[in-house]
C-alpha positions in Angstrom: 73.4 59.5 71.0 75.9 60.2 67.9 74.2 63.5 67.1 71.0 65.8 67.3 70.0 68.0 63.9 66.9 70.9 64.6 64.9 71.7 61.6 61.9 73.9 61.9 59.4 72.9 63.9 57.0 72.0 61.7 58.7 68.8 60.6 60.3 68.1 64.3 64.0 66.9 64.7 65.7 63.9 63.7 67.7 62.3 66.5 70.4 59.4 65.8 70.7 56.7 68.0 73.3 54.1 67.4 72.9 54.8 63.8 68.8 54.6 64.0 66.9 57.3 63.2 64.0 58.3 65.5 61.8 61.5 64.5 60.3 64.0 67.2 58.9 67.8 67.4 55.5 69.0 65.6 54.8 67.5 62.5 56.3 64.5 62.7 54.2 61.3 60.6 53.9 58.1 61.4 56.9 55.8 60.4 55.7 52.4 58.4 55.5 50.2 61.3 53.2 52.4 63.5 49.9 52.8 63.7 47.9 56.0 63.3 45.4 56.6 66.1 44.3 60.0 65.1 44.5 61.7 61.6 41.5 64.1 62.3 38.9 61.8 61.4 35.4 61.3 63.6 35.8 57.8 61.5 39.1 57.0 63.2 38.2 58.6 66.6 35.1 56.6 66.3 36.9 52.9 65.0 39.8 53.4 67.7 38.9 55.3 70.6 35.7 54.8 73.1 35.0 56.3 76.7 37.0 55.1 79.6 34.6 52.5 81.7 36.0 54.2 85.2 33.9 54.8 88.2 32.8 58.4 87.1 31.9 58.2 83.7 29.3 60.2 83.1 28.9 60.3 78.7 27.7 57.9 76.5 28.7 56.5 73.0 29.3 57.8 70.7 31.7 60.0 71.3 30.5 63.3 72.0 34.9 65.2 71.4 34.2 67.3 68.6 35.8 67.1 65.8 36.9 70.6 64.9 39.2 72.9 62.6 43.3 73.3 63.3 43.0 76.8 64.1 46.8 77.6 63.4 47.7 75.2 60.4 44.6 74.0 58.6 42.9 70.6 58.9 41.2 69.0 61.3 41.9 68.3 65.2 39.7 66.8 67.9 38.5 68.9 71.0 38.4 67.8 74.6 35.3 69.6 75.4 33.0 66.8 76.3 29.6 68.4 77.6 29.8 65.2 80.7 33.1 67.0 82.0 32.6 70.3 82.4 33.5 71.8 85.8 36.8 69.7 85.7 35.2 66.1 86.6 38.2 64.2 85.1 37.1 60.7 84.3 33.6 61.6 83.6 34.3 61.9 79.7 38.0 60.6 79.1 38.5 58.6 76.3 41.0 55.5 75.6 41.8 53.6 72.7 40.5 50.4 72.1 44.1 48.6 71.8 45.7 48.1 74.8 49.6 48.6 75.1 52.3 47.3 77.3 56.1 48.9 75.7 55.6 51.2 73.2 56.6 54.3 71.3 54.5 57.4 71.3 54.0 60.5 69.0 51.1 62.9 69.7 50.6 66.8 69.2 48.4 68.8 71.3 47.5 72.8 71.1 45.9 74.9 74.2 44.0 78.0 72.9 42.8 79.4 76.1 44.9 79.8 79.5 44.4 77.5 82.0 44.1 75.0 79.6 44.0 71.2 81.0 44.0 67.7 80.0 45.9 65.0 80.1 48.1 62.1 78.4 47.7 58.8 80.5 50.3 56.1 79.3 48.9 52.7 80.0 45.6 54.3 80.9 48.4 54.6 84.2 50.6 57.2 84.2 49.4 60.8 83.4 51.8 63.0 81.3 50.7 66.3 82.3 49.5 69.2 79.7 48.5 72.2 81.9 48.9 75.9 80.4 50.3 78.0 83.6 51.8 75.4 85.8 55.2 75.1 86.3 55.1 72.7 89.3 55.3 69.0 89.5 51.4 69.0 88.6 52.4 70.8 85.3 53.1 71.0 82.1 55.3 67.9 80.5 55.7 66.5 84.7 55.2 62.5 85.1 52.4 63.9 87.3 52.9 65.0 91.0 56.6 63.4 90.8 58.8 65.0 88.2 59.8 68.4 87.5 57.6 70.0 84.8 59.2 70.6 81.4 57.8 73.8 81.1 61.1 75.1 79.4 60.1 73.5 76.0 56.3 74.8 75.8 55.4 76.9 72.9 52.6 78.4 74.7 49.1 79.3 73.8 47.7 78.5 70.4 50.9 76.9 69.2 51.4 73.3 68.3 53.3 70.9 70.7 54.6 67.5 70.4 55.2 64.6 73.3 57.6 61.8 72.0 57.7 58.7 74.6 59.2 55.4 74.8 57.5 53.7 77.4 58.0 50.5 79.6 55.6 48.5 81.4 56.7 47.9 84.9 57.6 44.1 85.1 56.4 41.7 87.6 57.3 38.6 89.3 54.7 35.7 91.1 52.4 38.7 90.7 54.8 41.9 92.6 56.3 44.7 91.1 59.9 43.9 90.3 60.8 46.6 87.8 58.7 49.9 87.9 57.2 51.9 85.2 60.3 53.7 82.6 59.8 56.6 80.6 61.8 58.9 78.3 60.1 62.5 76.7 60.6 64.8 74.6 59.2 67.4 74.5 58.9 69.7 71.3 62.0 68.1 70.0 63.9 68.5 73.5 64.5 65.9 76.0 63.0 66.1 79.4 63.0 62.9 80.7 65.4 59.9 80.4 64.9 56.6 81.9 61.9 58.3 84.3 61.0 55.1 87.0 57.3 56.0 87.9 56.6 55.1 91.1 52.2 55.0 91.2 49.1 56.1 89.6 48.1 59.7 90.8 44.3 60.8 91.1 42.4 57.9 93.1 40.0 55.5 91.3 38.5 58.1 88.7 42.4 58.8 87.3 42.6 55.4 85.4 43.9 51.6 86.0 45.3 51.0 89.6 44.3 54.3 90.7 41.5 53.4 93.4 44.6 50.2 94.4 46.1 50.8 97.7 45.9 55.0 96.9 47.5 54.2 93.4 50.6 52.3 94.8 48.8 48.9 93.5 50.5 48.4 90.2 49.1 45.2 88.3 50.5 44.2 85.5 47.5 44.8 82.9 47.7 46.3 79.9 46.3 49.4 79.1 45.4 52.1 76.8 46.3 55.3 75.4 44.3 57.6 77.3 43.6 61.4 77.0 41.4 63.3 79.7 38.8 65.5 79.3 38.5 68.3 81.9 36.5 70.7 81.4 38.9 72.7 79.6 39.8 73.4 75.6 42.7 71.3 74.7 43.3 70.0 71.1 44.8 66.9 69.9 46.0 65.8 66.3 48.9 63.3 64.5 48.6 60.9 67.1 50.4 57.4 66.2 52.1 54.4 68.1 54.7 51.6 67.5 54.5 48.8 69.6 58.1 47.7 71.5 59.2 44.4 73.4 61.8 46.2 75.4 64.0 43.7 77.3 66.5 45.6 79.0 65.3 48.3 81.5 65.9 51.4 78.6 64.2 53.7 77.5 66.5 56.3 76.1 66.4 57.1 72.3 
């Protein structure tokens, strides 16, 4: 990395990689060659997103996430509060996009009004990046769930705006075994917090996502999944939420 420049959170940071520039923080739009999965439309949410077919889901189409005003800058956002998932039943009302994704680069913004606040991004419909108001532990905010340490440090607390960046690689396989696991790299309002992350299984059981319910989550297959977000129960809010698609060949994951 040649250098880092901070603006003001509302348009992110700019960070310059081998002469390529790669934006992340709040606010941050969608470069050219990625596509928007959330502009805080019910038409998008509707075209591009549907209920997670796992083992608990309780809803039914369509989509019962509310769409619902940004209450700190204007606009619109979508709610987690599915009626099916109240009491914390994760998996009873997550939804997934329709696309499914092997490598890829992430943007998406998420704002927790209320303490305690809980839900969840799943990479790959996999590997939950955890967004937990209150938790510091390994289960909490910003943590590759249950196995790193949280990134807690770069949360902008209650009723603020925050931002996830990822790059993301698929694990790789050979004659059908895991050669290569899971890499990830965050940042996390603009700062980094993981780099080069191997992710070792799927946390949660069967009613977490794909491979969850295979050999306790240690069964990685190599299917593609999708972006998934997890409704708990609890008020979370999600907006600007875009992807790029990546073929990485080398095991990297740092930008």
């Amino acid at each position: 990395m040649k250098s880092i420049s901070f603006f003001a959170s509302f348009v992110g940071c700019s960070l310059v990689v081998a002469g390529a520039f790669a934006q992340v923080g709040v606010g941050v739009k969608a470069p050219k060659d990625a596509e928007v999965l959330f502009d805080g439309s019910r038409q998008m949410l509707d075209q591009k997103w549907t209920y997670w077919k796992g083992p608990r889901l309780a809803a039914t189409l369509p989509i019962k996430w509310q769409i619902v005003k940004d209450p700190a800058d204007g606009g619109n956002a979508v709610s987690t509060n599915d009626p099916a998932s109240a009491g914390g039943k994760y998996g009873a009302a997550d939804i997934v996009t329709k696309q499914q994704f092997r490598d890829f680069r992430l943007h998406i913004e998420f704002l927790i009004p209320t303490k305690g606040g809980n839900s969840g991004v799943y990479l790959q419909n996999r590997h939950e990046i955890q967004v937990l108001d209150g938790d510091t532990t390994t289960h909490g905010m910003g943590a590759v769930i249950n196995e790193s340490p949280s990134a807690y440090f770069a949360y902008n607390g209650l009723g603020k705006w925050n931002a996830y960046d990822v790059v993301y690689r698929a694990a790789r396989f050979k004659d059908g075994k895991r050669v290569q696991k899971a890499l990830v790299t965050l940042y996390f309002n603009g700062k980094k917090a993981h780099k080069n992350f191997a992710i070792n299984q799927v946390w949660g059981g069967e009613f977490s996502g794909i491979d969850g319910g295979n050999d306790n989550g240690k069964g990685i297959t190599d299917t593609p999944g999708g972006l998934k977000l997890q409704a708990e129960g609890h008020d979370v809010l999600y907006r600007n939420i875009w992807v790029k698609k990546l073929d990485l060949k080398q095991a990297q994951t740092d930008f």
